[in-house]
N, C-alpha and C positions, 0 to 999 in steps of 0.2 A: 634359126641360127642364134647360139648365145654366142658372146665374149665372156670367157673368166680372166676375173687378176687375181694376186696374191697366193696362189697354190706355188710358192716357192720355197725353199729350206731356208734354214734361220739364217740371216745375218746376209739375206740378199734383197736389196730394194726391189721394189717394186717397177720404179720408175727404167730399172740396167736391164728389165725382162718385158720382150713383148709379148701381148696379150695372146691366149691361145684361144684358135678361134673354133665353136665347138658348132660341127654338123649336122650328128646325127651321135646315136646311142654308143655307136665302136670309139670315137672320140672323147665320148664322156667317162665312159669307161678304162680307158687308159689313162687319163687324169689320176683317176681310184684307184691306179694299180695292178687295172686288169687289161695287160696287153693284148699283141696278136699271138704270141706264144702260150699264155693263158689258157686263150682260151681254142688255142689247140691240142689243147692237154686231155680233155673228154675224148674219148673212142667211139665211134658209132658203132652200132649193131652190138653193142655189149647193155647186160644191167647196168644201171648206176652204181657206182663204186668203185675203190680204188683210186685212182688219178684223178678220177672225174671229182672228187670231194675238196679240195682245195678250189679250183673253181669254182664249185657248188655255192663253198659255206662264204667266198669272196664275196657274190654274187647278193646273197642272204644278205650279208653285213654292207653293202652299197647302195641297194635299189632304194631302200628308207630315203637316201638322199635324195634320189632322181627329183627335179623339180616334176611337178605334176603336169605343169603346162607342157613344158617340153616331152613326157612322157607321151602324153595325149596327141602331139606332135608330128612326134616319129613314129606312132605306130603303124603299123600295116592291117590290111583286112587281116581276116583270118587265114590261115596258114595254107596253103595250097602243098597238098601231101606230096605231087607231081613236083613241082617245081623245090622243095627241100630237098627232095631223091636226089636231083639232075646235081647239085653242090652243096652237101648239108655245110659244110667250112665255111662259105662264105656268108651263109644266114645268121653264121652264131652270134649273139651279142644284138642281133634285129630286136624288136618289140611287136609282138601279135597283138592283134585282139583276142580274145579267145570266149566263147560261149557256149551254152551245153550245160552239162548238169555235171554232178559232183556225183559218183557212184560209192566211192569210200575214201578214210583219209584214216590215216596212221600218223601218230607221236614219234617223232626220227630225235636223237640224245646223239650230240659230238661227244669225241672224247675230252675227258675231262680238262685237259691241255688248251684245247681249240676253246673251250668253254670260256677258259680264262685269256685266250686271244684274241675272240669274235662277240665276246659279250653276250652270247644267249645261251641257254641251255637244251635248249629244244627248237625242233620247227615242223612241218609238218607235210607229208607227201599225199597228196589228192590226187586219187583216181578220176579222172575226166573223158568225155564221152561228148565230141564236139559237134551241136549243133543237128540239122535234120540227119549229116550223111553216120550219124554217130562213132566217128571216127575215137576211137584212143587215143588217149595223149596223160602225160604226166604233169604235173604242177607240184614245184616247191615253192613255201610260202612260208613266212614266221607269224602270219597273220589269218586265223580264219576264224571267221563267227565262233560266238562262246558254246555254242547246241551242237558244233563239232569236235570239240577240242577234246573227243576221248576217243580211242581211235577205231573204227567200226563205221558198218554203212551210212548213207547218207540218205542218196538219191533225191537233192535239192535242186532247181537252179541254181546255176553259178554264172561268175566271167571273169575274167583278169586281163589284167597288162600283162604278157609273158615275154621274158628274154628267150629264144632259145637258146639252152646246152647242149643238145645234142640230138641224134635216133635211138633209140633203143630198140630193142629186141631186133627182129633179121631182115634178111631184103623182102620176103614174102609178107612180113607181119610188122614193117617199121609202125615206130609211136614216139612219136616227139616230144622230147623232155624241156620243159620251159623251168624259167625261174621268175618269181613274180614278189609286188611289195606285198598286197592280199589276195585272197579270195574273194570276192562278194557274192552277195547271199543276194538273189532277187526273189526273193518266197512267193509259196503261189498266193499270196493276199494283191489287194488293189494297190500297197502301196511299193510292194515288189515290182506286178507288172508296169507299173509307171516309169521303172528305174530307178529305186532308190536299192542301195544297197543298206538292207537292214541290218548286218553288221554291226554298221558303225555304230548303234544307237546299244551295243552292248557295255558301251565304257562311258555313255552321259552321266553326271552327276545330279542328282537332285539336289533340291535347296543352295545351288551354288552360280552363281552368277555366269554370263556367258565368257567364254576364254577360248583364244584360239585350237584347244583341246576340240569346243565342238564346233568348229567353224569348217569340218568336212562334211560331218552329218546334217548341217544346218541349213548349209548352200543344195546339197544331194536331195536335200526333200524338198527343199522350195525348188530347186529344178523339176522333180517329178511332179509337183503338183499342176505346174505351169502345163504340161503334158497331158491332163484330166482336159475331158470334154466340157465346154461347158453345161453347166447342171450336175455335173457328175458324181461328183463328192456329196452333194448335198442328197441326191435321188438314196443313191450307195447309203448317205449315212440312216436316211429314214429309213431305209430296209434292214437296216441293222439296228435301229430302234425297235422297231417292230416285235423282233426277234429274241431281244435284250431279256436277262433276267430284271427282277423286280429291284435290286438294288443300284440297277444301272439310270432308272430310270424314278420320271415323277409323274404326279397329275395334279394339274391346274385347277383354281376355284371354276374353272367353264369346263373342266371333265379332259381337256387335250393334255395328251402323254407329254415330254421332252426327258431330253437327255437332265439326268442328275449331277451340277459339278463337283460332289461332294465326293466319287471317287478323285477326281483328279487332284483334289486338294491335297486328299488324306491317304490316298495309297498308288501315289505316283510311282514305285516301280512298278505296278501290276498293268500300268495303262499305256505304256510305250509303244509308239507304232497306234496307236484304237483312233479309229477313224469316228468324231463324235460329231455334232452340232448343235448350236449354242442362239438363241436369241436374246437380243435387250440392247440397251442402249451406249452407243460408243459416245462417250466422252471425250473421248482425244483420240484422232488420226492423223498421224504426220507420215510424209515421206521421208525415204530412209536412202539416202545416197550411197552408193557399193563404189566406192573407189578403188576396191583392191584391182588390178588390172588380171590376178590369174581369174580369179571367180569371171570377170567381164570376157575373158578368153575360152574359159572355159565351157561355162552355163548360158552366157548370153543375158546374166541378169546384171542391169547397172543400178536396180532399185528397187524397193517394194516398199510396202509401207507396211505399220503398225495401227495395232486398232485395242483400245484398252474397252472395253465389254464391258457390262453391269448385266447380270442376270437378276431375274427373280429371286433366285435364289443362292448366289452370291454373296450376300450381307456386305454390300457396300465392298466387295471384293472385287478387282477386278481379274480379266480372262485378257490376256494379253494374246491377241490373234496377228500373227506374220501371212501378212497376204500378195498374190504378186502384182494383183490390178483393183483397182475402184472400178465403180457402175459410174459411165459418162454421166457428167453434172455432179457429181456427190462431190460436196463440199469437204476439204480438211481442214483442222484446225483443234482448239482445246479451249481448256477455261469457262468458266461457270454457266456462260449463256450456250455454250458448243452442247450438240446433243441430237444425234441422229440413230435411229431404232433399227438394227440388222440382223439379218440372220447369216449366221458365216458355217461353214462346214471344212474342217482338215483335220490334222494329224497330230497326236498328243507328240511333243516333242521331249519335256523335259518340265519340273518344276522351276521356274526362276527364280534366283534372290536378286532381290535390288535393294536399292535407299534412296529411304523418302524423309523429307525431314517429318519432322514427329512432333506433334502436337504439344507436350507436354513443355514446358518453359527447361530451355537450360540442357535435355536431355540431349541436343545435337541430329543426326540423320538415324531412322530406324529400320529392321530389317524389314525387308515385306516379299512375300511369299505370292507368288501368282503362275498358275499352269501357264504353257508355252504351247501355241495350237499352231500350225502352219496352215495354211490354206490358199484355194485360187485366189474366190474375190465372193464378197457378201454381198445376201444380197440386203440392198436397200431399199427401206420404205419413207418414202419423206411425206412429208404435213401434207393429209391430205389439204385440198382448198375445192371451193365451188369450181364448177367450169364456165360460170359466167362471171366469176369473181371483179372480171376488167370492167365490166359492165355497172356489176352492183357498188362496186367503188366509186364510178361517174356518177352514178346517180346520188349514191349519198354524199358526193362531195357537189352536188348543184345543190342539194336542199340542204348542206350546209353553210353554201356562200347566201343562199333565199336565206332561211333564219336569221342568219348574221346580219344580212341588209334589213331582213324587219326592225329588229333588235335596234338599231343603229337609227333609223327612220321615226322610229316611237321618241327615243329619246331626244332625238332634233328636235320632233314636234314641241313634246313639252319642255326642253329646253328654251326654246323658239318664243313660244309661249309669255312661258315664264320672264324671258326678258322683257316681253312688250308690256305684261301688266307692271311690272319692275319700273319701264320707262315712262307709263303712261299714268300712273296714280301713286306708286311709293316716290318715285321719284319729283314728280308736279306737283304732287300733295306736299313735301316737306322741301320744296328749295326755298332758302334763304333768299330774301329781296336784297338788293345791294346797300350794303353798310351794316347790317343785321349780323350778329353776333348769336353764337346759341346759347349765351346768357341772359341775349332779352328775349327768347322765347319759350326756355323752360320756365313754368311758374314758378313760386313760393311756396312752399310745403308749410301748410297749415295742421296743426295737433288738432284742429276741432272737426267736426263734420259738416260735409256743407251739402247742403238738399235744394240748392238754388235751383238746381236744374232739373228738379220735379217740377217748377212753377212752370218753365218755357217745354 
């Protein structure tokens, strides 16, 4: 259940109107203007058209709004044919799930009038085929993958959120007419069957920073990835190494193939969706906090982390990898001494721009270009060590405290020594008898030579 405020006309506070409080999708919709009369205006058992178009194109120009959470919400399974017969009126304005494939879709033009009322100019009618019992059903949308959008067969997976409008066609052959925000496209690739809706990734930008523009497609793949078995990605991406033409690919001064990142760099449209993977050294891993609460409602993710790569053949570039878990004990962290060696496996997302300050005196922050991979989790190799390491430590640290005592023992001794012949003949030999000055003991310095003491 939401609360809305402020859906009031001009010049009425907010505070003289109570809150209206919203239940389910027939509630939010009369907010928008689509009452009960509305949407009594479609006919059953007729084509679409006529009365039913005002409805329609309402429908079109509000669902954009729907918050997604609440859409995800109120939805119902999918549509039980039986139970829309028994009262299609009071279904109308519901939200289905809907699954199945897309058989055709067609470019639908309001008139020009509407055009300039409703703000679009097209939108687009998808033939649908639900699920095993391959039931019929209709979808309007103003949103469907760009591989659709001329109008002719499909035959893709699909699914939506559908309102329904209405039944179409007769009591022997009803087909329920929904109204939807998109289409999604779940293709038959790995990253389809996971549940990502490949759509989305038809309007990412390349070279341009992230913005809540791709913050549907971004959450949609790190959800699906989360969904991968593990191992899976990585198994999947070797066999698509494998397979890879010669430019997709390198080989190492030891003769082993890898993936080449020099598509991803330089012809990131072409690599959208391509499931790659990458070894070398993460430099920086931090966790990455998801505070948005629809994403937490929606996906189940409140985190993932970031992993900045260095490949061989990167040239000091980094491969900025979105992942949803670390390998238990792998340390996070960044900065000169940080530096752990992985091999990670996901999904080209999009080229990044960031800013990094720049090197050059005075020039300020510069652009820097870095492929966007999503992925589960990498794997890690840390330092290897002996496996007796605890042992050979003990041991070299007793024969370092034995030296140290040698060391320290030797020097006593002839310290030791040395003071006794110090006290016993420097010292004995030259003490002053009492009254003795050491002017009466050093002699007289004679210029001549004296050999007296060759005589004695």
């Amino acid at each position: 259940m939401i609360i809305l405020f402020g859906i009031l006309p001009v010049g009425v506070f907010a505070q003289d109107t109570a809150p209206e409080v919203i239940s389910g999708p027939r509630d939010l919709l009369r907010l928008y203007g689509i009452d009960e009369s509305m949407l009594d205006r479609p006919v059953d058992g007729r084509p679409v058209g006529g009365d039913d178009n005002e409805t329609l194109l309402k429908l079109l120009f509000r669902l954009r709004d729907f918050p997604k959470t609440d859409l995800k919400r109120w939805t119902r399974p999918k549509p039980d044919l039986a139970e829309l017969l028994q009262d299609p009126k009071t279904m109308r304005g519901e939200v289905f799930l809907l699954s199945g494939s897309v058989t055709e879709v067609n470019v639908c033009h309001p008139l020009p009038e509407l055009v300039e009322r409703f703000g679009f100019d097209r939108y687009y009618r998808c033939e649908f085929l639900l699920d095993e019992d391959r039931q019929p059903a209709v979808v309007f949308t103003r949103n469907v993958p760009k591989a659709w959008r001329n109008s002719g067969p499909v035959d893709q997976p699909a699914g939506a959120y559908g309102v329904l409008l209405k039944l179409a066609g007769d009591d022997e052959h009803p087909v329920p007419v929904f109204v939807a925000p998109r289409v999604a496209w779940y293709s038959d690739t790995l990253l389809g069957k996971l549940g990502m809706d490949v759509g989305l990734l038809d309007d990412l930008k390349d070279r341009k920073r992230l913005t809540g523009h791709d913050r549907e497609a971004f959450y949609q793949m790190l959800a699906a990835v989360g969904r991968a078995k593990p191992g899976e990605l990585l198994r999947e991406a070797k066999e698509q190494l494998r397979r890879a033409d010669k430019n997709s690919k390198r080989t190492d001064k030891n003769g082993k193939t890898h993936y080449s990142v020099v598509p991803l760099f330089n012809m990131a449209d072409t690599q959208r969706g391509r499931l790659v993977s990458l070894a070398g050294t993460a430099r920086r891993v931090l966790r990455i906090q998801v505070s948005d609460p629809d994403i937490v409602e929606r996906f189940g993710i409140d985190h993932y982390y970031n992993l900045y790569v260095y490949t061989d053949d990167s040239q000091s570039n980094p491969i900025v990898f979105c992942v949803r878990d670390l390998p238990p004990d792998m340390p996070t962290g960044d900065g000169p001494q940080y530096g752990e060696y992985v091999e990670v496996a996901g999904f080209f997302f999009k080229s990044w721009a960031y800013r990094t300050p720049s090197v050059a005196a005075g020039s300020g922050r510069r652009k820097q270009l870095a492929p966007l991979i999503i992925g589960r989790q990498p794997v890690w190799f840390p330092q290897e060590t002996p496996a007796d390491n605890a042992l050979i430590g003990a041991i070299a640290g007793v024969l370092f405290v034995v030296v140290l005592f040698g060391i320290w023992f030797v020097l006593w001794r002839y310290s030791r020594g040395d003071k006794q012949f110090h006290d016993r003949v420097l010292v004995k030999t030259h003490e002053l008898a009492p009254g003795i000055s050491l002017d009466d003991v050093i002699p007289e310095v004679d210029d001549k030579p004296d050999f007296s003491g060759l005589e004695e």
